[in-house]
N, C-alpha and C positions, 0 to 999 in steps of 0.2 A: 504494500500500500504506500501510496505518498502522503507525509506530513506537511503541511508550514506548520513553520514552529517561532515561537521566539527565544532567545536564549544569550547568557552574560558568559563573555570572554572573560578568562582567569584576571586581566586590567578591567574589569567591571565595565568592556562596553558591551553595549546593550545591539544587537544585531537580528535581524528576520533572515529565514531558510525555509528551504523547504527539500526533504530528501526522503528514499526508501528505506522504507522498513518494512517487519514483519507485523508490529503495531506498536504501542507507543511506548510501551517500556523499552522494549528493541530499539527504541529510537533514544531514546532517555538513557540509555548503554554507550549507544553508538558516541552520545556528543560528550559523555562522561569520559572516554576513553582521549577523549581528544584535551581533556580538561577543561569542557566550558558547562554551562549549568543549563537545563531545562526551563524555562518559565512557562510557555503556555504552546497549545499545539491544537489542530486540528485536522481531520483528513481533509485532503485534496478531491475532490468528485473527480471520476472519470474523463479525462479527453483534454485532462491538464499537463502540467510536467509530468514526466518519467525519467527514470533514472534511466531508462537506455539512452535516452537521447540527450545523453551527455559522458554517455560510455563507447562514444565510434572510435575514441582515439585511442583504446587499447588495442596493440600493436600483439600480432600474433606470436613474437617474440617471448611477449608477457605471459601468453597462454600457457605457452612452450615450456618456459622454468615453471607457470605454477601444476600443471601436468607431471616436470621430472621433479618438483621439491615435495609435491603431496605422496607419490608414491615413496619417493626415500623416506619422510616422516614416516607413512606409516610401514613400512618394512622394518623400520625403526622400533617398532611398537607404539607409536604415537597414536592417540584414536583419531577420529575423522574430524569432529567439533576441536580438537584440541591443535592437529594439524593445519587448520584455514583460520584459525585464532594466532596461530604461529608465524605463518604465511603475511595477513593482512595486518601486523605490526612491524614486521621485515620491510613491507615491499613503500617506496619513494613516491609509486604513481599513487596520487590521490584520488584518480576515479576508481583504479583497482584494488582501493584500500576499503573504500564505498561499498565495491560489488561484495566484496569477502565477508564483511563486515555482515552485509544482508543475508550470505550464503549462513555463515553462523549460526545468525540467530534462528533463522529455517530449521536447520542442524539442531541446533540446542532447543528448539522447540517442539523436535521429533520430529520433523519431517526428514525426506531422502534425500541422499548428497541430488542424485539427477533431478528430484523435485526443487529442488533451490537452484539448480544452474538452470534449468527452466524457465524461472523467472527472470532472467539474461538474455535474452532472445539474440539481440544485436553482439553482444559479447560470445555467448556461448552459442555455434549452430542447433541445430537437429542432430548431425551426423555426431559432434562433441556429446550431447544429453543421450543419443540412444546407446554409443557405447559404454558411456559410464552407467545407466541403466542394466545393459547386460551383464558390467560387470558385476554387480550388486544382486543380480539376480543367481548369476551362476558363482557368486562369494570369492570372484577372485579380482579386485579390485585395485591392487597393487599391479597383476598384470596386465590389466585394463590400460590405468592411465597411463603405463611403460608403453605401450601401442597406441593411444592416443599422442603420445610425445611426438613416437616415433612419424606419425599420421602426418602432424601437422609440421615437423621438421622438413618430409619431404612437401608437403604442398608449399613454404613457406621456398625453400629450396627454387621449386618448378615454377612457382611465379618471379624470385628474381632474375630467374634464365629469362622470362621472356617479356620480363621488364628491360633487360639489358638487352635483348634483340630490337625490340620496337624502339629503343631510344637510339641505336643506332643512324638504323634511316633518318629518326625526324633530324640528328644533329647535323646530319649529311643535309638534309634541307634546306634548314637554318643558314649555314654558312653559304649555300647556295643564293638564298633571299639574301643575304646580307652583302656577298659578291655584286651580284646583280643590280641590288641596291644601289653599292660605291660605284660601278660600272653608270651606270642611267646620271649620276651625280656629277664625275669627273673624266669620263669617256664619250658619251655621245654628246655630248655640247662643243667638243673640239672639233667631232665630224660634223657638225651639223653648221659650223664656223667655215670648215672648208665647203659644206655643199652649197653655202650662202654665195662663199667669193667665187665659186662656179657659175652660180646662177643657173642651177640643174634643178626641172622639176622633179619632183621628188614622188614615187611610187605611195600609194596608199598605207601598204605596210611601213612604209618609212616615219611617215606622219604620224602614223600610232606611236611606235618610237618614241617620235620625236616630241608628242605631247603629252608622252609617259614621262619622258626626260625632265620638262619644263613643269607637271605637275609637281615630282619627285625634287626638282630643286626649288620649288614654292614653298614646299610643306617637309623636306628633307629632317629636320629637329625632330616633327612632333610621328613622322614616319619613323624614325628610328627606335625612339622612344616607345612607341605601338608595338614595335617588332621585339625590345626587349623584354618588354612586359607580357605579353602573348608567350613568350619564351621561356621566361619565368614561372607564369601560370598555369604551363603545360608541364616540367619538371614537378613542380608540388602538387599538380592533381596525379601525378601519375603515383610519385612518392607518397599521398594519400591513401590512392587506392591500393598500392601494393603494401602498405605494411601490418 
């Protein structure tokens, strides 16, 4: 469920939030752990905030150690609430600190590790929730997540190969528009000088050219500028979507 809540930071400021839980003691744990204090809460109605959508930016990286750190805890002898209580004090990322945190309270409120990743839709897929399901089912759970590791080390793997293939061509593009660019800048203006002092009319394709030239050195700054931006924004979507 989603709370807002109000609540006093350990310097007495006073602050609004609003975040998941499993219900409001769970929440009253969560902000405990953090050192600030509960004052007042209520739930969120449906088709408000949720905590997935502000959980896209855990990186499968993340998924990866929390997959090989839960099995080693509990091969360790560690139990399940006491391994993701272990984990979600460990780990730096603040959104994955959140999810754990929720997983937890799920966990320590009896519910099933799959039934708490569940609740992670955007974090955790189907294919992540069905086989930690099966492992739970068939009690071997340690070799579960060791294969889900293994799972998503290769898919994390398979998409940077063809992350670094598609970025190849586009860089090859890139440096083409930008050639072409200086080209139309400080190349066709030279011919276009001699086909003046010629006094040669000039073929249709020329004229395109040539008024591609004369646009491109009108607007050449705020063109460049477009092109490195475009450039830019294509690298971080791409870095987005693969990580």
């Amino acid at each position: 469920m989603t709370y807002k809540f109000t609540a006093v930071r350990k310097n007495g400021e006073r602050y609004n939030g609003q975040m998941e839980a499993v219900d409001k003691l769970g929440l009253a744990r969560i902000l405990r752990a953090s050192g600030d204090i509960l004052i007042s809460v209520k739930e969120k109605k449906a088709g408000g905030f949720n905590i997935n959508s502000i959980t896209v930016s855990i990186k499968t990286t993340d998924l990866i150690l929390f997959a090989r750190n839960m099995a080693g805890l509990m091969q360790a002898g560690v139990s399940l609430a006491r391994g993701v209580e272990i984990l979600e004090k460990q780990t730096t990322n603040v959104k994955m600190k959140i999810v754990l945190r929720s997983i937890f309270e799920t966990i320590k409120s009896g519910g099933n590790f799959s039934d708490a990743l569940s609740k992670h839709p955007r974090v955790f897929d189907s294919l992540f929730v069905s086989m930690i399901r099966a492992g739970e089912e068939s009690g071997n759970l340690v070799g579960t997540l060791k294969e889900v590791e293994t799972h998503l080390k290769r898919s994390h793997d398979l998409k940077r190969k063809v992350k670094g293939a598609t970025m190849y061509p586009m860089v090859i593009l890139g440096a083409m528009g930008i050639i072409g660019l200086l080209m139309m800048k400080f190349v066709v203006p030279g011919l276009l000088k001699t086909f003046t002092d010629f006094k040669v009319e000039l073929p249709f394709t020329t004229k395109v050219v040539v008024w591609i030239s004369n646009t491109i050195n009108n607007y050449f700054i705020w063109l460049f500028i477009a092109i490195i931006i475009f450039i830019t924004g294509f690298i971080y979507y791409k870095n987005k979507c693969h990580n």
